[in-house]
C-alpha positions as CSV (number, residue, x, y, z in Angstrom):
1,X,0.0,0.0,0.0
2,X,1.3,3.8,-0.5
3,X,0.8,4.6,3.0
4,X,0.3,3.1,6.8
5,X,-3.2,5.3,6.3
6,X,-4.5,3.4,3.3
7,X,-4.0,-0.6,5.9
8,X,-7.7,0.1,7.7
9,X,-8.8,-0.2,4.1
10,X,-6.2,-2.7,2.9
11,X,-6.4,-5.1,5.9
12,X,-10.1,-6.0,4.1
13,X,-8.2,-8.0,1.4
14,X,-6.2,-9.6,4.1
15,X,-9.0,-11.3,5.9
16,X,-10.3,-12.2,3.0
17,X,-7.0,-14.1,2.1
18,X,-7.0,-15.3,5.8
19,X,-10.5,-16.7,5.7
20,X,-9.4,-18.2,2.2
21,X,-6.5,-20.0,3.3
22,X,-4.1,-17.6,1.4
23,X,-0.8,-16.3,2.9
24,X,0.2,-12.5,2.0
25,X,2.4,-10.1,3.0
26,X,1.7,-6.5,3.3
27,X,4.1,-3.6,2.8
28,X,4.2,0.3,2.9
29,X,6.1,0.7,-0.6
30,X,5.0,4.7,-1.9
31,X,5.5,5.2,-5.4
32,X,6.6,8.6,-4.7
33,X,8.5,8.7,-1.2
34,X,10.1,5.6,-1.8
35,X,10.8,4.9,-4.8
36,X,13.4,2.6,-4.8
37,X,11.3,0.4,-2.6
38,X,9.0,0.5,-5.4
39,X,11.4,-0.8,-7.9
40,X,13.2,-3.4,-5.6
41,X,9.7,-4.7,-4.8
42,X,7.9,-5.1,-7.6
43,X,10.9,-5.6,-9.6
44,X,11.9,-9.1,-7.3
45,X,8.3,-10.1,-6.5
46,X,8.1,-12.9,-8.9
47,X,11.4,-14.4,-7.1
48,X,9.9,-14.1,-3.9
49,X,7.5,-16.5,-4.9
50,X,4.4,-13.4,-5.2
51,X,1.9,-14.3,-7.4
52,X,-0.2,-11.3,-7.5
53,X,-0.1,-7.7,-6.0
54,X,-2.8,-6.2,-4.3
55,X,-1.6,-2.4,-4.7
56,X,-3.5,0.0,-2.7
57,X,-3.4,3.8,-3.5
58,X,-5.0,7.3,-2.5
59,X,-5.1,10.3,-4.0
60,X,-2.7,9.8,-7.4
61,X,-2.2,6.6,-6.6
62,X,0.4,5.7,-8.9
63,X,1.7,2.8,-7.2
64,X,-0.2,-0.1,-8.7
65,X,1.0,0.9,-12.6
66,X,3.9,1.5,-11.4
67,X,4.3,-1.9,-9.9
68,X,2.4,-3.4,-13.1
69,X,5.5,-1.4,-15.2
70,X,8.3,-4.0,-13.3
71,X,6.4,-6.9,-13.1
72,X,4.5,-9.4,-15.6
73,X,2.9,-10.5,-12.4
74,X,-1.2,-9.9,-12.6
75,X,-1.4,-6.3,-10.7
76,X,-4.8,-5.5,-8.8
77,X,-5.4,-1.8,-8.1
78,X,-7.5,-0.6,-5.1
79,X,-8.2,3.0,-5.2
80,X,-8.1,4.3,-1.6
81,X,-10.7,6.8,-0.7
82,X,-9.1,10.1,-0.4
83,X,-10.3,13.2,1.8
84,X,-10.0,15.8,-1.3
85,X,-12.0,13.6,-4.2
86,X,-13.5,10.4,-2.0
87,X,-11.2,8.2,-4.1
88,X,-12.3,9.1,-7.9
89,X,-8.9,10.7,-8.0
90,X,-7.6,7.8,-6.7
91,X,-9.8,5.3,-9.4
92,X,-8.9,7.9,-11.9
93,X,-5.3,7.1,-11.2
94,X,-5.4,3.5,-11.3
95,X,-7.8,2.9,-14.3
96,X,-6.6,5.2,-16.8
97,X,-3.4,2.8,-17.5
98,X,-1.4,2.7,-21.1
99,X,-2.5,-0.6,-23.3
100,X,0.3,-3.1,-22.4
101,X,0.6,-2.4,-19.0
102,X,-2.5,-3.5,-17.3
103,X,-3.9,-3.2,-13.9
104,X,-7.0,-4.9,-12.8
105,X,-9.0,-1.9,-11.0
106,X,-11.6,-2.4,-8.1
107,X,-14.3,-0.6,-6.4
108,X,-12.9,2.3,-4.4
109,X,-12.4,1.6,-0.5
110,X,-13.3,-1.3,1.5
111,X,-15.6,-2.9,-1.1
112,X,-12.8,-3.3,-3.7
113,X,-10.0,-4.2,-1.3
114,X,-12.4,-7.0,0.0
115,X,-12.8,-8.1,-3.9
116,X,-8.9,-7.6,-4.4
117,X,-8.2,-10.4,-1.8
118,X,-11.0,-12.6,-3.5
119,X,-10.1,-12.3,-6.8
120,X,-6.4,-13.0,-5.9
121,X,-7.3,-16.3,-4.6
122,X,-9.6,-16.6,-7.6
123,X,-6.3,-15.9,-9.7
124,X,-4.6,-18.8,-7.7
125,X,-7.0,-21.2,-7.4
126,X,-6.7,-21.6,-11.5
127,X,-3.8,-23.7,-10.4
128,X,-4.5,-24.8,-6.8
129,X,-7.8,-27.2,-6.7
130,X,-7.9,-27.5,-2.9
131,X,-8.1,-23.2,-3.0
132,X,-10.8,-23.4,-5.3
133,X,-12.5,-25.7,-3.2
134,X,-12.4,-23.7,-0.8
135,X,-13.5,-20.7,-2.7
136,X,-16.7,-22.6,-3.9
137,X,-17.8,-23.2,0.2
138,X,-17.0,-19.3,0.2
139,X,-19.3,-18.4,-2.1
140,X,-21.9,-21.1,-1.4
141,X,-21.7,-19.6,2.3
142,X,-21.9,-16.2,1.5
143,X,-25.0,-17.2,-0.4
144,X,-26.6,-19.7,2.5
145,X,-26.2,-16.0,4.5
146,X,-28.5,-14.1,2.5
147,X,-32.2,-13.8,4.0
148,X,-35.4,-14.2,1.8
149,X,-37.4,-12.4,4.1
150,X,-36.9,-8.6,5.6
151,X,-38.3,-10.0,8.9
152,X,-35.8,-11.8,11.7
């Protein structure tokens, strides 16, 4: 994420990848105060063993094309609500990318980091049948919780 303020939005996609089985790692790597984070991150994710980055961003949120520049890795942006624009500068930021370097952009806030972590594991269960397992008792649970009545 760009900043320690964007993780109570970011730590969404986290639980998500806890309740999926999914390790992660989260990092405060700025696209513009630390640069060179930037590019020894994204630039040595794929020999870390990363399979996909959740980049979360505020404001001109330039980190997740940034990261998608260094890395063939699959890139998901989450545009962090910011206190000028609510987050459309930071969706702005993230979905306006160049064709060739593309980043997978979600909902703004809390909503889309949630997603981010689910459609990470979606990304991984392609290749990892007990994941998508356990994705399918996800969804069918999230389903079994929905009410067909407005009454208790």
């Amino acid at each position: 994420m760009g900043s320690r303020s964007d993780w109570p939005t970011m730590k969404l996609a986290a639980e998500r990848l806890d309740q999926l089985g999914v390790g992660w790692t989260a990092k405060v790597v700025s696209a513009h105060r630390t640069p060179q984070r930037l590019v020894e991150f994204a630039s040595g994710a794929k020999a870390q063993g990363i399979k996909v980055v959740i980049a979360g961003a505020g404001g001109a949120a330039h980190l997740p094309g940034m990261a998608a520049s260094m890395t063939d890795l699959p890139v998901l942006g989450v545009p962090v609500k910011s206190k000028a624009l609510k987050g459309l500068d930071s969706l702005l930021s993230i979905v306006q990318m160049p064709a060739g370097v593309p980043v997978a952009t979600l909902a703004i806030g809390e909503a889309g980091a949630a997603n981010a972590g689910i459609l990470a594991a979606q990304i991984l269960a392609l290749s990892d049948s007990a994941l998508a397992e356990r994705l399918s008792a996800f969804r069918a649970a999230q389903t079994e919780g929905v009410a067909e009545t407005v009454e208790d």
